[in-house]
N, C-alpha and C positions, 0 to 999 in steps of 0.2 A: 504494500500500500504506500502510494506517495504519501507527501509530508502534507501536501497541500489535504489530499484524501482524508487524512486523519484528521484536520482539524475542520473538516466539512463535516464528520461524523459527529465530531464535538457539539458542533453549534447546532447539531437538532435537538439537544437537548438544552439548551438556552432559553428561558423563557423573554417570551414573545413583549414582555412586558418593559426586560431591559435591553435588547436588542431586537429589530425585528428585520431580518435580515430580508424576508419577501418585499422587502418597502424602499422603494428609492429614498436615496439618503435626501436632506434636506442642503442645498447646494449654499444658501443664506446670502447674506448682502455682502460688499465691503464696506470696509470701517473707512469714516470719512476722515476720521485726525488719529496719528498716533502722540502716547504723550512719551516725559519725558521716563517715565517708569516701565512703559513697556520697552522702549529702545534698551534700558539699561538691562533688561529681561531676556533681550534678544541679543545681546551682548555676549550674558553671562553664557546664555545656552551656544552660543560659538565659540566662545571659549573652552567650555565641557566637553562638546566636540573634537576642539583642536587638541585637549590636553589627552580623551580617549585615542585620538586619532595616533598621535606622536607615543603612549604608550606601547599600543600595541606593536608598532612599528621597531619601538627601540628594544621592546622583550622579546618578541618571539623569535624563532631559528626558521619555522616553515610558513609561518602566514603572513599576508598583508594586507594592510588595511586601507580603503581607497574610498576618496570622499566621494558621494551621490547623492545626497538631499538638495533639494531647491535651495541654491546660497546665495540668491540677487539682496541687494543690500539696500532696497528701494521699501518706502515704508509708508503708508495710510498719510497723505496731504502733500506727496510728491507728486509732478508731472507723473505719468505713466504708471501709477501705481494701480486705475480699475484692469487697464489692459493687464497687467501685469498678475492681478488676484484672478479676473475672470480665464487666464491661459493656464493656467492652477487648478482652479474648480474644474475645468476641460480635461487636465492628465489624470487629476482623481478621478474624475469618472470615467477615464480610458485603463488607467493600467494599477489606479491607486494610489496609495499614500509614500513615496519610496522613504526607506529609514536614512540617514545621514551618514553613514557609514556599512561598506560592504566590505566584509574579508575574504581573503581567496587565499588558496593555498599558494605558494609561491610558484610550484611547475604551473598553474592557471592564471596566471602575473600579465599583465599586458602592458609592456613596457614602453610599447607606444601611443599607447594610450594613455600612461603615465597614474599618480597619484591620485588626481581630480578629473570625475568623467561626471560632472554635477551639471558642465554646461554642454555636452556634449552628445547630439543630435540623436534620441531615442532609440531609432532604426539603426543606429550604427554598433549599440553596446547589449541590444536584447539580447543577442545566445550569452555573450560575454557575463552580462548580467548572473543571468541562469547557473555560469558554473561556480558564483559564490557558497561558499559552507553556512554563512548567514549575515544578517542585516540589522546593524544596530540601531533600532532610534533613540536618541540620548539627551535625556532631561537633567535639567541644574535646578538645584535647591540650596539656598541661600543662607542654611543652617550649618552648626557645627553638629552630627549627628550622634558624636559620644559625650558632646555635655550636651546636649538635647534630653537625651535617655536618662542620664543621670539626674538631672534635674525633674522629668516627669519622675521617677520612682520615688524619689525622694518626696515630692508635693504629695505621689497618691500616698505612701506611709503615715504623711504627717497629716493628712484630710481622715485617713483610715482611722488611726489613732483616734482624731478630736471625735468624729463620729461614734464609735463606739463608747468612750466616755460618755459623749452625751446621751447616748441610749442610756448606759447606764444611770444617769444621773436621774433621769427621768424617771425611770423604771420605779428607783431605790425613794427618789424622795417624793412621787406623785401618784403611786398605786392606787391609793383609795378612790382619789379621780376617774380612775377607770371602771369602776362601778357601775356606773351610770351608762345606761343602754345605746345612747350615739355617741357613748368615746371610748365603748369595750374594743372596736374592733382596731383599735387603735393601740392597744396593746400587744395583741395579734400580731399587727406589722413589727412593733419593736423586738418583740421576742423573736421576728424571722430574720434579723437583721442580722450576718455573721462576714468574713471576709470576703466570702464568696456571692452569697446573696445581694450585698448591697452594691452590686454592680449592675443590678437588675429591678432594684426596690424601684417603686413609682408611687407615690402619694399626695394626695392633695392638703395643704400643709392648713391646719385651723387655725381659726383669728377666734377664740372664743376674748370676750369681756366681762364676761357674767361678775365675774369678782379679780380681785388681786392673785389670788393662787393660779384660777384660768389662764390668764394674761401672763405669768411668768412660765405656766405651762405651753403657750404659743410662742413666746418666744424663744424656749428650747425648742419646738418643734422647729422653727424660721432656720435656727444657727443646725440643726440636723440637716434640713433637706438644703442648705448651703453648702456642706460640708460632702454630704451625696454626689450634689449637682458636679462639684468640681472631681471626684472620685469615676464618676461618668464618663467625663470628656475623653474623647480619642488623645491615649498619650505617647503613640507611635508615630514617627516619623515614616512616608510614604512613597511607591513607585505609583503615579498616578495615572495613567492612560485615562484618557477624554472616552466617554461611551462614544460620541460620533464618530472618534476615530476608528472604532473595532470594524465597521463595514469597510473604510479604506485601507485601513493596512491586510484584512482581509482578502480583499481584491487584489492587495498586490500580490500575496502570496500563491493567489490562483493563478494570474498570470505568468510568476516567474518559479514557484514553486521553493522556494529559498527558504531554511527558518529562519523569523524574525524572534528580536529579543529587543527588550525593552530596559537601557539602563539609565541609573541615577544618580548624577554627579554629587555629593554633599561636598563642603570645602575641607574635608578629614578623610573620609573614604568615600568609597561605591559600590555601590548594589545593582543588580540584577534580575531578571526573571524573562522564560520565554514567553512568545504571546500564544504559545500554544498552555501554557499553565493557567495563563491566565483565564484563557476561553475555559478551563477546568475548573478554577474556581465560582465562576458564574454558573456554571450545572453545580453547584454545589451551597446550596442555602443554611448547611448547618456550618459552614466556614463564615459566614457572616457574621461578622461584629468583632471576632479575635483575627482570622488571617486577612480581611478586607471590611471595607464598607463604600457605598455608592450615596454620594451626596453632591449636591449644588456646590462647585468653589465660588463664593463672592471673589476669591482672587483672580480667577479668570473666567470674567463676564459670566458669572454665576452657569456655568455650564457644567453637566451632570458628570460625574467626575468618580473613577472607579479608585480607592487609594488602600492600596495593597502593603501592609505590613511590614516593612522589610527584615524583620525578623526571619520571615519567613519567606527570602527570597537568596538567592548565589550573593556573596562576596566579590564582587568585579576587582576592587581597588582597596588593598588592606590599608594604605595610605595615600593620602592626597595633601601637596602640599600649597599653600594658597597664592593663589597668584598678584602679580603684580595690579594696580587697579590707579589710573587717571581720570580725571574730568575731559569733556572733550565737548564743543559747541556746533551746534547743528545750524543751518538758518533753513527755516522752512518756506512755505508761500507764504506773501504778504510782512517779510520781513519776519514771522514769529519765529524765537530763539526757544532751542531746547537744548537742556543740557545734560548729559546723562555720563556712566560710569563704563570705561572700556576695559576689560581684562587680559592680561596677559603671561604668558609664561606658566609658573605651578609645574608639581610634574605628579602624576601619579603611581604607584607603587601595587602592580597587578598581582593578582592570586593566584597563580599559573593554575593552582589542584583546583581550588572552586571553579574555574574559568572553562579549564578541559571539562570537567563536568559537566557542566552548565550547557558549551557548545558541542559534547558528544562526542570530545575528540582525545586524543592518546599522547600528541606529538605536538605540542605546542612552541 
């Protein structure tokens, strides 16, 4: 069974609800202005690229790695910028989303075709394409992701802590409160509160005023479901593929048949994961909430947004070291000035054992 074959097999068990692959994608508008946050966005993610790019290149003995993602430097409020988005929305719906990097083994090397085939005539690199081992698209995050970690467990310990006291507190000094027929069940929920459970508790928190004991009883309950609230939040750092983008990268891999893998730059190390794993974890509902979750990012135009664990994804880059970073001034139309941050340099420090893994291979 081809590669593309198995993950056609995959997506029929995807429900219909977070992907629905019988449905032309939605093709959307262009954006009329970019600001100065997203330039610096799109920066970072060329730099992540360049620092994967120059990794791969400087470790390995048999593969290399050659750039292919769309690299026009043209952005939302330049001349030529609709032509520029609508000849885009055109190749996605021709051949797909290509990942930003493609590796080949070095006997399948085209030396004439050199390092960068990104702007180079479609028709001319299709078989060439085809003989890569796979296709990286590679996302940057703007986090240190080992004090990231350390900082979340430490917050959830010390919310864990104060919650649990305050169960207790309540329990020990307000029982006979709980007497009373619409605030028994309310004891119920405290006595099910343990480390495990209160990751799941949900309750609607009481304002009683009836008397001065009530009202101190409400305000233990406020500083509890406070302490819950913050115990809840996602405290994992993430690889996040865009739901839209699942039917494009998709398509590309019908076309060229390559596996695709999805990594994730942080400024310390990198992570990894195929998108064949991931189309796995989407037929998979009882991984929701510990190995994934699907939400809206407000960070990027609040679009549905899959964010994948990385706990539970390959080690790409056991170090990353951070790069060089200047201001640089843009002039846009009508005189408007943007100013954003360019990246440079850094070098990352790859996992040969997770890596081979990960790409399925021996001999890196």
């Amino acid at each position: 069974m081809t590669y593309f074959n198995e993950l056609r097999e995959i997506t029929k068990a995807i429900p219909d609800t977070i992907v629905d692959f019988s449905i032309p994608r939605d093709r959307g508008s262009a954006p009329t202005q970019a600001s100065s946050n997203f330039i610096t966005n799109k920066e970072q993610g060329d730099w992540a690229e360049d620092l994967i790019f120059r990794a791969i290149n400087e470790t390995s003995k048999n593969y290399i790695a050659v750039r292919y993602g769309k690299s026009d430097d043209i952005v939302a409020g330049e001349s030529g910028f609709d032509k520029f988005y609508e000849e885009f929305q055109d190749e996605l719906d021709t051949i797909g989303k290509r990942p930003d990097l493609l590796v080949f083994k070095k006997s399948d090397f085209d030396s004439s075709l050199g390092y960068d085939i990104s702007n180079t005539p479609r028709d001319q690199v299709t078989n060439y394409v085809r003989k890569a081992i796979a296709g990286l698209e590679i996302r940057s995050s703007a986090f240190l992701i080992d004090k990231y970690e350390n900082e979340m467990q430490s917050r959830t310990k010390t919310h864990l802590e104060a919650a649990i006291e305050t169960r207790d507190q309540i329990i020990e000094g307000y029982l006979d409160l709980f007497d009373h027929p619409s605030r028994r069940h309310y004891l119920e929920i405290l006595k099910s509160i343990d480390s495990e459970t209160i990751k799941a508790i949900n309750f609607r928190r009481p304002s009683w005023r009836a008397n001065e004991q009530l009202q101190e009883l409400s305000l233990l309950f406020k500083t509890l479901k406070e302490h819950i609230k913050i115990i809840q939040k996602r405290n994992y750092l993430s690889i996040t593929p865009k739901v839209e983008d699942i039917k494009v990268v998709y398509k590309w891999t019908e076309e060229f048949d390559v596996p695709h893998y999805y990594v994730q730059v942080f400024f310390d190390k990198s992570y990894a994961i195929s998108f064949k794993n991931i189309l796995h974890l989407l037929t998979n509902p009882d991984k929701e909430g510990e190995h994934y979750e699907i939400s809206k990012d407000s960070k990027n135009q609040n679009k549905t947004t899959i964010k994948i664990n990385t706990l539970n994804t390959n080690l790409f880059a056991y170090k990353v070291t951070e790069p060089e970073h200047k201001s640089v001034r843009r002039e846009m139309g009508r005189g408007r000035l943007l100013f954003y941050v360019r990246f440079e340099k850094g070098t990352a420090c790859l996992d040969v054992d997770s890596l081979t893994e990960l790409l399925n291979i021996t001999d890196f």
